[in-house]
VMD Tcl script that draws the C-alpha trace (Angstrom):
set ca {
  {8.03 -32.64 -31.84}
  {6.16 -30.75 -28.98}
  {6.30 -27.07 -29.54}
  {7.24 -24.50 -26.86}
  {4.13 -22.64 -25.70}
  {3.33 -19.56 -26.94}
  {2.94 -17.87 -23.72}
  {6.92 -18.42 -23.05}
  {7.84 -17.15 -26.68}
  {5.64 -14.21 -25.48}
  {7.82 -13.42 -22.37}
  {11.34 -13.84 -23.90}
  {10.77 -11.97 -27.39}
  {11.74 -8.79 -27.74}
  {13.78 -6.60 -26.75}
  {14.65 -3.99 -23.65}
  {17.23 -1.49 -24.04}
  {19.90 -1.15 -21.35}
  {19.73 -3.80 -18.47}
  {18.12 -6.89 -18.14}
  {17.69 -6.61 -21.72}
  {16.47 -10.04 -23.29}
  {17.30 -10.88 -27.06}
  {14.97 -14.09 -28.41}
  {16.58 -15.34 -31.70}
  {16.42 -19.05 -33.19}
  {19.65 -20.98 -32.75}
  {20.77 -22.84 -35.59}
  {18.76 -25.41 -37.15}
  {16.54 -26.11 -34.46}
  {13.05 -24.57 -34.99}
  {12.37 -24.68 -31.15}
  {15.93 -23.92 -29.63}
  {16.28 -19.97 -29.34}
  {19.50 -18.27 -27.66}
  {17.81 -15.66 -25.18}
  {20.73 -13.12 -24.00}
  {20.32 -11.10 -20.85}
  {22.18 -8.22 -19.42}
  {22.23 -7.27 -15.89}
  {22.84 -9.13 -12.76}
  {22.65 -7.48 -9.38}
  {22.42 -8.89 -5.75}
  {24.70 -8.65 -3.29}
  {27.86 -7.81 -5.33}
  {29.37 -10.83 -5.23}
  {26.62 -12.70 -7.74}
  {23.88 -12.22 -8.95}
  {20.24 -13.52 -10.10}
  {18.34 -13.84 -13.01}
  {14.93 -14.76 -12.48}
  {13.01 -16.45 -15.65}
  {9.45 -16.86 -15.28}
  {7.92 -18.92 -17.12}
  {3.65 -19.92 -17.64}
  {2.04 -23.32 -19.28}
  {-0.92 -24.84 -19.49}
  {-4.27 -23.29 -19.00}
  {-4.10 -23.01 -15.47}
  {-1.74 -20.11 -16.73}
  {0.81 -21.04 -13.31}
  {4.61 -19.02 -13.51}
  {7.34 -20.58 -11.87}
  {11.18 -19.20 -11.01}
  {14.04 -21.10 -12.72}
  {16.94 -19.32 -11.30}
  {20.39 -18.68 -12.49}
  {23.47 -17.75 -10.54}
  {25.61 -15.52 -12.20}
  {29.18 -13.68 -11.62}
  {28.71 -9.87 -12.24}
  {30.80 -8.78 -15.17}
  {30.30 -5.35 -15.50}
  {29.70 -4.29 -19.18}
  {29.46 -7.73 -20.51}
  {26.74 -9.85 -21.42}
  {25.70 -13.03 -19.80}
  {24.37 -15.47 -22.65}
  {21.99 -18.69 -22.09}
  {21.90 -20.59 -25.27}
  {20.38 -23.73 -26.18}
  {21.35 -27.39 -25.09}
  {19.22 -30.50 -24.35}
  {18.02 -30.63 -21.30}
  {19.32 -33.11 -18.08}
  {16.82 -34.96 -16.61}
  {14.85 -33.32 -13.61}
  {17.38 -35.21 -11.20}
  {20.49 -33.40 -12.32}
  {18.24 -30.25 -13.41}
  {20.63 -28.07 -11.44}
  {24.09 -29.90 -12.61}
  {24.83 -26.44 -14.95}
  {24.55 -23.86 -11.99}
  {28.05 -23.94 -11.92}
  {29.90 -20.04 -10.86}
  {32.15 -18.73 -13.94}
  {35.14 -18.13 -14.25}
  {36.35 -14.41 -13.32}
  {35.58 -12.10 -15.86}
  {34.08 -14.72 -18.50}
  {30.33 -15.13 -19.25}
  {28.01 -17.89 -18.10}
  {26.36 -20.69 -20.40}
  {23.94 -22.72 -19.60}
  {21.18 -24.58 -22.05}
  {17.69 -25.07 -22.50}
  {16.04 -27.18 -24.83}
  {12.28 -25.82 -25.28}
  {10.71 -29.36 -25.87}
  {11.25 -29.82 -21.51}
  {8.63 -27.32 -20.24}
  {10.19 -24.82 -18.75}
  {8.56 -25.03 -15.25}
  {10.45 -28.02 -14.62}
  {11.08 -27.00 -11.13}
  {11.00 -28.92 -8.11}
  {7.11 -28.34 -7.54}
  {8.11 -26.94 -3.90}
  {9.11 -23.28 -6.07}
  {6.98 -20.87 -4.97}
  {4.14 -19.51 -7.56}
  {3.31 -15.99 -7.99}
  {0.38 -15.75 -10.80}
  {-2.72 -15.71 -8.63}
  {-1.29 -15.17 -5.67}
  {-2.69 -12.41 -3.43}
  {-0.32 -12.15 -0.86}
  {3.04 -11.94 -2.98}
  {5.06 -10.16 -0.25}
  {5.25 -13.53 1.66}
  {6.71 -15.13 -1.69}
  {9.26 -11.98 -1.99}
  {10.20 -12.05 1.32}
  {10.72 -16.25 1.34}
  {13.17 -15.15 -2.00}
  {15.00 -12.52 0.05}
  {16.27 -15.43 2.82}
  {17.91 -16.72 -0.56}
  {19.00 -13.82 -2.81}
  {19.26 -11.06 -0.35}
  {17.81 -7.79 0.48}
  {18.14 -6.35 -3.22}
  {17.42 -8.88 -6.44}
  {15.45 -9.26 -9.83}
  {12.27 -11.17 -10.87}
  {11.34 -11.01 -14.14}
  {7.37 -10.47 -14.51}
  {6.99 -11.58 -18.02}
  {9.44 -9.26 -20.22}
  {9.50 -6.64 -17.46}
  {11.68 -7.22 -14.69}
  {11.01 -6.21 -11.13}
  {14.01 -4.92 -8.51}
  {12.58 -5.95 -5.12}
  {13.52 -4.35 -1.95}
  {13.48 -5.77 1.36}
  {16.37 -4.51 3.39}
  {15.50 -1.16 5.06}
  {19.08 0.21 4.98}
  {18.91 -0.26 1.05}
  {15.41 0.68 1.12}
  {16.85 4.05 2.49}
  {19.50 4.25 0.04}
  {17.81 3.55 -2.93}
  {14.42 6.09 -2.13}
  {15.18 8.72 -0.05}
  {18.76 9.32 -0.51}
  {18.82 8.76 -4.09}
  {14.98 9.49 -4.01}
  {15.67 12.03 -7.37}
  {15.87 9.42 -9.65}
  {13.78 6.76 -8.16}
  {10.53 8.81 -7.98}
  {9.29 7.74 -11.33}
  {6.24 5.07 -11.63}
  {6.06 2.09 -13.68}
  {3.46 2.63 -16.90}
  {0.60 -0.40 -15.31}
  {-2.31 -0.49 -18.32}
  {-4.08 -2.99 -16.18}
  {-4.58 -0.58 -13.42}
  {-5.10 2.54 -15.87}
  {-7.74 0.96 -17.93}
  {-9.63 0.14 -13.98}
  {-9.14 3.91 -13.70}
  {-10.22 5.46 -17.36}
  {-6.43 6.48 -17.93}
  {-6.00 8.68 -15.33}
  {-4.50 7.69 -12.10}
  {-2.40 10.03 -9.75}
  {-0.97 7.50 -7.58}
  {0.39 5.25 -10.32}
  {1.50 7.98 -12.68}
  {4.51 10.61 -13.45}
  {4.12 13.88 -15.09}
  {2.31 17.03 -15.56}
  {-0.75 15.88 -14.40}
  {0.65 14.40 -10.80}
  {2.79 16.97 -10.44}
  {-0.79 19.22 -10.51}
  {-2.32 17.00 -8.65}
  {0.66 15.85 -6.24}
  {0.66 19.84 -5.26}
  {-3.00 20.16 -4.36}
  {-2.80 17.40 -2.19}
  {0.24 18.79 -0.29}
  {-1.45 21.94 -0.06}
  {-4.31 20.09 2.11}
  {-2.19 17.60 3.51}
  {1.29 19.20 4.60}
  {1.67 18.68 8.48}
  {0.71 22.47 8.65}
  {-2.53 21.83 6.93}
  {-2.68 18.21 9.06}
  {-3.15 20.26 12.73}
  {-6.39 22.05 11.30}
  {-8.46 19.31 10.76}
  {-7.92 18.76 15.10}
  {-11.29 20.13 15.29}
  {-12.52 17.68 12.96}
  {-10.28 14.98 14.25}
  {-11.88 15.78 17.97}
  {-15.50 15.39 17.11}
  {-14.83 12.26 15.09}
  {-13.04 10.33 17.78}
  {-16.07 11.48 20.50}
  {-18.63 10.01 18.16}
  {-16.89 6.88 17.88}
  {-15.76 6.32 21.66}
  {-20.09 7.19 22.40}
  {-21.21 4.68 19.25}
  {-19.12 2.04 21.12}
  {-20.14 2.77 24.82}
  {-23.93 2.38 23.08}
  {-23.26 -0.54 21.48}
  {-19.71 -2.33 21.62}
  {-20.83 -5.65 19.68}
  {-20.78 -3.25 16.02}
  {-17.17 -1.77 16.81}
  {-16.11 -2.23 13.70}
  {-18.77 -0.91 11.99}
  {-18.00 2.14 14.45}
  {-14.45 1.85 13.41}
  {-15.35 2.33 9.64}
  {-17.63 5.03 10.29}
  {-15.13 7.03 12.38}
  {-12.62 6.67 8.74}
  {-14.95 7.65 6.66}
  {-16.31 10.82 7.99}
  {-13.12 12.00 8.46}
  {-11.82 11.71 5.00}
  {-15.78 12.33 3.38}
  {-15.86 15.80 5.54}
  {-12.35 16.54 3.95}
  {-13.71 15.89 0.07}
  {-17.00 16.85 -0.46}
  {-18.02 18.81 3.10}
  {-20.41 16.09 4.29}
  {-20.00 13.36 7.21}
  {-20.95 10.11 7.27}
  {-23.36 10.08 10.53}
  {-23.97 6.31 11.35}
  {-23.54 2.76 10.38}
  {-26.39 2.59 8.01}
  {-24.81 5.61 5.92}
  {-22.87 2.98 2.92}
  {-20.68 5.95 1.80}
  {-17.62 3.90 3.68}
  {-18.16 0.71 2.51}
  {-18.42 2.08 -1.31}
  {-15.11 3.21 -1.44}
  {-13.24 0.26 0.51}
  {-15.01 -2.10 -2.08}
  {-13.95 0.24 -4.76}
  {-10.35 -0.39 -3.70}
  {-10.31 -3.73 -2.77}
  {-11.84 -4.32 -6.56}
  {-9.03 -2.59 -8.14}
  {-6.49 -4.14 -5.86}
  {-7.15 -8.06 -5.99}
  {-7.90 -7.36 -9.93}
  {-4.55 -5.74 -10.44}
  {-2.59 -8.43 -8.10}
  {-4.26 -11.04 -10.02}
  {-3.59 -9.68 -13.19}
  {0.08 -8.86 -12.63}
  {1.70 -11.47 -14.30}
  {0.23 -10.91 -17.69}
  {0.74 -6.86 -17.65}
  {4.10 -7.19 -19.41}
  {2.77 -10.18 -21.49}
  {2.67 -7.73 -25.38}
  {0.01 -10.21 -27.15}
  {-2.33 -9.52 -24.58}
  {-2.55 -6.09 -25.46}
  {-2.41 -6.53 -29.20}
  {-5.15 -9.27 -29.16}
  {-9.32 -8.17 -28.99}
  {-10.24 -7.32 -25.68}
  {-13.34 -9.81 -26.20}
  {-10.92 -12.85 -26.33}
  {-9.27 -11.18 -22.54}
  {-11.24 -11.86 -19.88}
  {-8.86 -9.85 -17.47}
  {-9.37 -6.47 -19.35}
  {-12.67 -6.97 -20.11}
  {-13.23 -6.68 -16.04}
  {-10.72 -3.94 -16.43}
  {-13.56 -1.81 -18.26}
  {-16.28 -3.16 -16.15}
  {-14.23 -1.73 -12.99}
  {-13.61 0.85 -14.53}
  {-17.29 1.72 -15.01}
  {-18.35 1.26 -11.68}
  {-15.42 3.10 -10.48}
  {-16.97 6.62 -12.64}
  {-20.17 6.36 -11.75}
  {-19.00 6.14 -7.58}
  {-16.44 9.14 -7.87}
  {-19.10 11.24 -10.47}
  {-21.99 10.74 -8.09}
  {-20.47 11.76 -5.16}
  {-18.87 14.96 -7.34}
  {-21.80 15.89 -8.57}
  {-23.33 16.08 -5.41}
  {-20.78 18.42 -4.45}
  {-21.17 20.50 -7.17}
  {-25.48 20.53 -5.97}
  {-24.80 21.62 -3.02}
  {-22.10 24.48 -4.30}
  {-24.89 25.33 -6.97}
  {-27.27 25.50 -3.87}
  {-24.90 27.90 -1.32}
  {-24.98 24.88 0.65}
  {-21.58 23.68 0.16}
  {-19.10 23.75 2.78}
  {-15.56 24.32 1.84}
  {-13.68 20.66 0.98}
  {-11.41 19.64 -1.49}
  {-14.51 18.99 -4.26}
  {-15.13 22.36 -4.04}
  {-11.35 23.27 -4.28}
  {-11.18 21.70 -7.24}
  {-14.27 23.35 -8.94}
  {-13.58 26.66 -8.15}
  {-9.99 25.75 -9.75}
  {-11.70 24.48 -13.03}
  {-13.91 27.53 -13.01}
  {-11.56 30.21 -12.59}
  {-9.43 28.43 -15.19}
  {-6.40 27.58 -13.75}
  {-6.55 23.46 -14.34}
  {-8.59 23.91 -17.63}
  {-6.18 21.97 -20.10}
  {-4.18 20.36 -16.99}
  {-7.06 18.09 -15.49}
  {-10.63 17.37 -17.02}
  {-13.46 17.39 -14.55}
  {-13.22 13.29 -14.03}
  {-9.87 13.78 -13.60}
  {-10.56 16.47 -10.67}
  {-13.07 13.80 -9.25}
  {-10.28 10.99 -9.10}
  {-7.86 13.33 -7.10}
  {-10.45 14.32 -4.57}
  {-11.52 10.20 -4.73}
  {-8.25 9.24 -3.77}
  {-7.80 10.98 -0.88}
  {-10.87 9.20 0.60}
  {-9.88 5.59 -0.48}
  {-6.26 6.42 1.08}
  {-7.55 7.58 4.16}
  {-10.55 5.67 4.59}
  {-9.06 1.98 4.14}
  {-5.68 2.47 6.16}
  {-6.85 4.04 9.00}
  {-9.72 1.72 9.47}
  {-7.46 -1.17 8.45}
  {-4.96 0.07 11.05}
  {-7.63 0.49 13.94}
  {-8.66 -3.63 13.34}
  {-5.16 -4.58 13.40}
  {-4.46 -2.79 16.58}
  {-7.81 -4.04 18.74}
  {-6.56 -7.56 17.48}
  {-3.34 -6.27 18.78}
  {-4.44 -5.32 21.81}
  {-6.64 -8.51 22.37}
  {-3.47 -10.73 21.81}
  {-1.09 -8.76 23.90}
  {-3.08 -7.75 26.78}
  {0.01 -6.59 28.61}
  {0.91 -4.40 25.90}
  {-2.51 -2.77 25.90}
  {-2.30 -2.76 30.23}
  {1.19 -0.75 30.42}
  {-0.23 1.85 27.86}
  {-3.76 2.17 29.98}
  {-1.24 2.63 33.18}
  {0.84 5.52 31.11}
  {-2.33 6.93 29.91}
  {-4.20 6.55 33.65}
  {-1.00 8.51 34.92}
  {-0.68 11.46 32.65}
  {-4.29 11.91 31.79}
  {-6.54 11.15 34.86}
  {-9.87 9.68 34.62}
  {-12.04 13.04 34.32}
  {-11.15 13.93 30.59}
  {-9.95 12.26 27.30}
  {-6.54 12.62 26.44}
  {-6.15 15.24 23.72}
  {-2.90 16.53 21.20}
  {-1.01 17.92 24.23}
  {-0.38 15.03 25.87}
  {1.35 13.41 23.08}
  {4.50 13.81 23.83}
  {3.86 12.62 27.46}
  {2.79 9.13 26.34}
  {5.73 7.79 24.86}
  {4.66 4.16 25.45}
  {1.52 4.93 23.28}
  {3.76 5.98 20.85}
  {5.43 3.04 20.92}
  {2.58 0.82 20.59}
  {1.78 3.01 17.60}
  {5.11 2.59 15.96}
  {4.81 -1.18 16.16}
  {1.72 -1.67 15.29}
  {3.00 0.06 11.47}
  {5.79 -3.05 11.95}
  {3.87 -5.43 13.05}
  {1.22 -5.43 10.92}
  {1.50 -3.00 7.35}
  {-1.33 -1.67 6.28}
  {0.09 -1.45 3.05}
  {2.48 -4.37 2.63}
  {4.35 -3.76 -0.56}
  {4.39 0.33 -1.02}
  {3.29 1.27 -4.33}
  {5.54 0.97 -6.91}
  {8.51 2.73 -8.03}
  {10.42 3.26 -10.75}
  {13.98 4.64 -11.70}
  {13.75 8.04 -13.96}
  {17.61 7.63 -15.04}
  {20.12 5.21 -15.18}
  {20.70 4.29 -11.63}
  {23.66 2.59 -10.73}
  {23.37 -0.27 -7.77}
  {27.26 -0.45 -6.67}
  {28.52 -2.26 -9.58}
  {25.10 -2.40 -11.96}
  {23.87 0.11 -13.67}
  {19.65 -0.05 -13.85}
  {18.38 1.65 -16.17}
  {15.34 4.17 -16.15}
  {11.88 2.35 -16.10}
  {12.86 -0.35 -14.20}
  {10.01 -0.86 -11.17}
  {11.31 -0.33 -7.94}
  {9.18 -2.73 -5.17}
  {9.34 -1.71 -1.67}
  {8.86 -4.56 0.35}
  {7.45 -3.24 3.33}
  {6.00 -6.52 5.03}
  {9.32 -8.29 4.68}
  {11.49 -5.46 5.76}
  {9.10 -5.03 9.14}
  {9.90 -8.64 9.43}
  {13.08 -9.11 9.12}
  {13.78 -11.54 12.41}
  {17.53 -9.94 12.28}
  {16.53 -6.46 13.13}
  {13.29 -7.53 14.73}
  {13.70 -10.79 17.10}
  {10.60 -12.64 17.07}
  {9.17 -10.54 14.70}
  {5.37 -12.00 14.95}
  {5.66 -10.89 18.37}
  {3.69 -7.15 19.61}
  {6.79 -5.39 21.23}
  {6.69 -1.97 21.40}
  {9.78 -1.44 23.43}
  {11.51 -2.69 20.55}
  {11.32 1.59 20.13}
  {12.31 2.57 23.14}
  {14.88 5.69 22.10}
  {14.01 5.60 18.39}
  {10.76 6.62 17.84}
  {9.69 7.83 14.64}
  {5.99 7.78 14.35}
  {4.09 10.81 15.72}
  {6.93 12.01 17.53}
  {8.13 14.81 15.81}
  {4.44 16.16 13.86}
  {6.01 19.50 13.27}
  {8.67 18.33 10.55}
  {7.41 17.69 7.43}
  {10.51 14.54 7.05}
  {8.62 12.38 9.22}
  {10.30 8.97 8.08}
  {13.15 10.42 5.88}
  {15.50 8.27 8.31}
  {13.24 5.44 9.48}
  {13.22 1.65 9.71}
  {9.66 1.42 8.71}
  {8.03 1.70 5.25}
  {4.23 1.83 6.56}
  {3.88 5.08 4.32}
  {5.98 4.73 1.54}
  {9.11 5.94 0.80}
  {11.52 8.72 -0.98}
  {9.24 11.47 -2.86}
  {6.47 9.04 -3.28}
  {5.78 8.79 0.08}
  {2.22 9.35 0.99}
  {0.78 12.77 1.64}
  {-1.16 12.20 4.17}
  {0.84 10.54 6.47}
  {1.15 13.21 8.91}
  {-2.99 13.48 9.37}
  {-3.07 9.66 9.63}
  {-0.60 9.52 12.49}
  {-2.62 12.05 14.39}
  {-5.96 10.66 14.08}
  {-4.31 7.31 14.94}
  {-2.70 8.32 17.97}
  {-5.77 10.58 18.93}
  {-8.04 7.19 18.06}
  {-6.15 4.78 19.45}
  {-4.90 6.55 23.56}
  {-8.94 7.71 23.70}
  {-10.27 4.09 23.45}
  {-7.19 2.81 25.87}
  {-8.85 5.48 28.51}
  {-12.29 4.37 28.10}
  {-12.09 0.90 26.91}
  {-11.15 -2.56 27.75}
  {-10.42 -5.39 24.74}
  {-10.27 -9.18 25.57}
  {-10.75 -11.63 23.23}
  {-14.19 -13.43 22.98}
  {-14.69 -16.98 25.01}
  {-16.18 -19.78 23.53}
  {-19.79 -19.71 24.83}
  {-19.39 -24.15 25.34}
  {-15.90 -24.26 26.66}
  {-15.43 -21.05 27.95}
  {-11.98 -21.60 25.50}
  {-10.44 -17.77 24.45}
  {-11.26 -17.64 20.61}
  {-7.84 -17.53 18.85}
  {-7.15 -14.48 16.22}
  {-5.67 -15.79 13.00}
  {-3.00 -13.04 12.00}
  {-2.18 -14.84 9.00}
  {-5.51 -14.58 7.70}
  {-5.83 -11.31 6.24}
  {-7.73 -9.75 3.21}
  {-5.58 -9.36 0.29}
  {-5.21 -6.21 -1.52}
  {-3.01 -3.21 -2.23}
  {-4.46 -2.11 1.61}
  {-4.78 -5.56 3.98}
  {-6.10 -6.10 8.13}
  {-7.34 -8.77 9.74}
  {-10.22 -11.06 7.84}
  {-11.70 -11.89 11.76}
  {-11.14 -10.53 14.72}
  {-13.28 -12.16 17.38}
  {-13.13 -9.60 20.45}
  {-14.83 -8.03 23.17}
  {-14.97 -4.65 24.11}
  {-16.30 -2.96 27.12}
  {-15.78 0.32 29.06}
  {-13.06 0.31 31.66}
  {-15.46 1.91 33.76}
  {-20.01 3.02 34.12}
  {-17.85 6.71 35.10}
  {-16.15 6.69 31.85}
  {-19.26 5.05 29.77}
  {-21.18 8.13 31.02}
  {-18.38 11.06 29.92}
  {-17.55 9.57 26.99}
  {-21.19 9.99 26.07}
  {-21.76 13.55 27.30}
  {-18.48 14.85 25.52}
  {-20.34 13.60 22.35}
  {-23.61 15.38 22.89}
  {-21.56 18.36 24.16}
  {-20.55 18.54 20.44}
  {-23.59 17.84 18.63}
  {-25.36 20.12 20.21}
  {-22.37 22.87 19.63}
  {-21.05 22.16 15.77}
  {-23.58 19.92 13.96}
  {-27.11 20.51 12.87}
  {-30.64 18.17 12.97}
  {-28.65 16.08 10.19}
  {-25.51 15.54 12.41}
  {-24.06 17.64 9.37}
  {-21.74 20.53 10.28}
  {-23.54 23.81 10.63}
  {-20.64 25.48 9.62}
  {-16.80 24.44 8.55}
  {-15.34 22.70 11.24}
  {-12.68 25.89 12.79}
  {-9.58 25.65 10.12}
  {-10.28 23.58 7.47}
  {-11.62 26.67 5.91}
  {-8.31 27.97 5.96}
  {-6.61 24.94 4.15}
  {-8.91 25.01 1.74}
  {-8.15 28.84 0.69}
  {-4.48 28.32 0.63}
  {-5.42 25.53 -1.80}
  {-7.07 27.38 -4.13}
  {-4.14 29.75 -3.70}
  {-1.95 27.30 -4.87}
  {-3.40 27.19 -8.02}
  {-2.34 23.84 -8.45}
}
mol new
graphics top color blue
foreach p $ca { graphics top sphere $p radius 0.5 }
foreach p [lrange $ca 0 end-1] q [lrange $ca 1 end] { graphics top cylinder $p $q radius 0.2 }
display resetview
């Protein structure tokens, strides 16, 4: 008799307390027939899902077998054993119970148990899984279950229960699920993914820098950066996205260790959007056996995945330690100008985070904020020249708004916000179009939540389907389309940048949600919307022609690089000033600059006017 793999055994023994829990026992006689009882079913209150996922073979594949179920609240809803049909009446048991009586079906563990039609959509491996969660949502709804291994998973992609379930309820959803795959790639300690003392210290010294009060000083910086990048481009338009990374990583270097990143050579950029596209395919990848126990009990020698954990792990130190330790040089030195490395040191030295963070930990916090802000924005700038190249009347009417507020003898600037609502616009659905971040990181309930007529208990990771909820054709006709007057009268993004809210009521999920969302937000959305209406005045975008046929060369916007932070894999444009006038200004407004705020280095002389100010009140904080 064939024997049921192990790696199935693996996923439905043991036992979870509270919902979804999962019982493995033998049943009867039968060495491989095992009763496996689950409680909890949830979807759309009127049934309900359970998702068993299943792996085989050693291509290690997981498959959905799924089971409609009639909520009965308090009970339990018990699969035990029977032979199995043949694959053509595989479905002849997904019959609806009876009111108020349990479900039975059977499953006979010598049919593997990825029997499915082979049309199911896989998830192990795959590194886009918020296409395969939002495919499930067109069948089980906004809100339902997948089981990843023993752990099951509440997805999200509705944004009026998205809103429910984060920010309204947003106390006890504001937890994090425990991910050892993604701590072991960060030595243990990992802000982002984590709950506690230690975010909670951490969580309030970024606020401190990041709050939309602290957001308006770094202007200055903000300013400067922009000019640099609208000059580098008038010089040489073929590198723009090397200009584009550049421009992301000064801004967010300058904020954590006081030094800019002054041209396309400088590999300070790069590093840290390698660093998190490592971690980010490696922890998609490895998903599926997180929740797997006898990975974790077996020698890490005999698991490959962990074993690359440590190795990322160790390339991940020596990136954040080198660049702290140059910091801590230039503090040693008088040198140092004040940034959020130095924050952190002068914390550790006057005692206040001795026993609260170590000083890798301090690193990782200030590391962070660079990999956050680095790969987003510059992610978000390539999705919107692709944009802009696909939807050349989008990017005309904003160039006509921007022409008609602005003029052509200056660069629009933070006052004239609120006078280009069509820029707005185009910013606002850009975030839909195209996430940056298509499934928000994770969270998880810190209580027993109930769901309308479930009750979820704490631990349970909360996903946040961000891509399918921006593209949702129901709410957004024609969804692949660029339409920004989809906001006309709603807009969210950058239009209110003195509330500290900004997206406590909104349709999009770009940032996050509830108390997780991200920190930075509000300093994104401004050096977006300062970024993006400065190249519409001085630039044109077209895509490129094909030098035989003279053909436009298409932009694939499926094709995108996988990761926790995603854009465009190619974007084959061209970019060239609107005007010789505006070529010209564009590059005196730069040298205007150097000349005033940055030394022989194209380092700051001195800290760019208010970030020395944020800094302080940091400090002050005392975490």
């Amino acid at each position: 008799m064939q024997s049921f793999p192990l790696d199935w055994l693996s996923i439905v023994s043991g036992t979870q307390q509270g919902l979804y829990s999962t019982n493995h026992s033998q049943a009867g006689d039968c060495p491989h027939t095992h009763i496996i009882t689950l409680r909890y079913v949830q979807n759309d209150f009127s049934r309900a899902r359970i998702h068993f996922v299943g792996t085989t073979g050693p291509t290690w594949r997981r498959r959905v077998r799924h089971h409609r179920l009639a909520p009965t609240e308090g009970a339990e809803d018990r699969i035990s054993p029977r032979k199995h049909a043949p694959r053509s009446a595989d479905r002849a048991h997904l019959r609806e119970p009876e009111a108020g009586k349990s479900h039975t079906c059977h499953h006979h563990h010598n049919h593997p148990i990825n029997s499915v039609s082979p049309s199911r959509p896989q998830v192990a491996g795959v590194l886009h899984p918020e296409h395969v969660y939002t495919e499930w949502s067109k069948q089980y709804g906004p809100v339902y279950t997948f089981m990843n291994g023993t752990q099951p998973w509440i997805i999200v992609t509705g944004a009026a229960e998205a809103n429910e379930i984060f920010h309204k309820r947003g106390g006890q959803t504001a937890g994090r699920p425990v991910s050892r795959m993604e701590l072991t790639m960060r030595s243990g300690f990992f802000p982002s993914f984590m709950s506690g003392p230690k975010w909670r210290v951490t969580r309030k010294l970024w606020h401190a820098v990041l709050n939309v009060g602290a957001s308006r000083q770094y202007l200055p910086l903000q300013e400067l950066e922009t000019k640099q990048l609208l000059a580098d481009v008038a010089d040489d338009a073929g590198a723009w996205r090397k200009h584009i990374d550049r421009y992301a990583g000064s801004v967010a270097t300058t904020m954590m260790n006081g030094h800019r990143v002054t041209t396309n050579a400088d590999n300070t950029t790069r590093e840290f959007v390698d660093d998190l596209t490592e971690f980010s395919v490696h922890s998609i990848r490895t998903k599926w056996i997180e929740n797997l126990p006898f990975v974790w009990s077996l020698p890490e020698w005999t698991v490959p995945a962990r074993r690359e954990a440590k190795r990322i792990a160790e390339r991940h130190m020596e990136l954040i330690m080198r660049h702290w330790n140059v910091t801590k040089q230039r503090v040693a030195g008088g040198l140092s100008l004040p940034c959020f490395n130095k924050a952190m040191m002068d914390l550790l030295e006057e005692g206040d985070l001795k026993n609260r963070l170590t000083e890798p930990e301090a690193a990782e916090a200030g590391e962070i904020l660079v990999t956050a802000a680095v790969d987003t924005t510059s992610s978000s700038l390539l999705n919107w020249v692709a944009a802009m190249a696909s939807f050349p009347e989008v990017q005309k009417k904003a160039q006509e708004e921007i022409d008609r507020v602005v003029g052509p003898s200056r660069l629009p600037d933070e006052g004239d916000i609120t006078d280009l609502p069509y820029v707005r616009q185009v910013l606002q659905e850009l975030q839909r179009w195209l996430t940056s971040v298509p499934l928000a990181l994770f969270h998880a309930t810190t209580e027993p939540f109930r769901w309308g007529p479930y009750l979820i208990p704490p631990g349970t990771p909360l996903v946040i389907n961000s891509y399918g909820i921006h593209r949702d054709p129901r709410v957004y006709p024609d969804p692949k389309a660029f339409v920004p007057e989809r906001w006309e009268g709603k807009l969210e993004a950058t239009s209110n940048l003195t509330d500290d809210r900004i997206g406590a009521r909104s349709e999009l999920f770009a940032f996050g949600a509830g108390r997780r969302i991200c920190p930075g937000q509000h300093l994104a959305e401004r050096g977006l919307m300062l970024a993006i209406s400065r190249w519409l005045w001085a630039f044109e975008i077209a895509k490129q022609r094909d030098e035989t046929t003279g053909e436009e060369v298409g932009i694939d916007m499926d094709d995108v690089r996988p990761g926790i932070v995603v854009s465009l894999k190619e974007v084959r444009v061209d970019v060239k000033p609107r005007c010789a006038e505006k070529a010209t200004l564009v590059k005196e407004l730069w040298r205007r600059d150097r000349d005033e705020f940055l030394d022989e280095r194209l380092q700051w002389k001195k800290s760019p006017p208010g970030v020395e100010d944020v800094m302080k009140k940091a400090v002050g904080s005392r975490g």
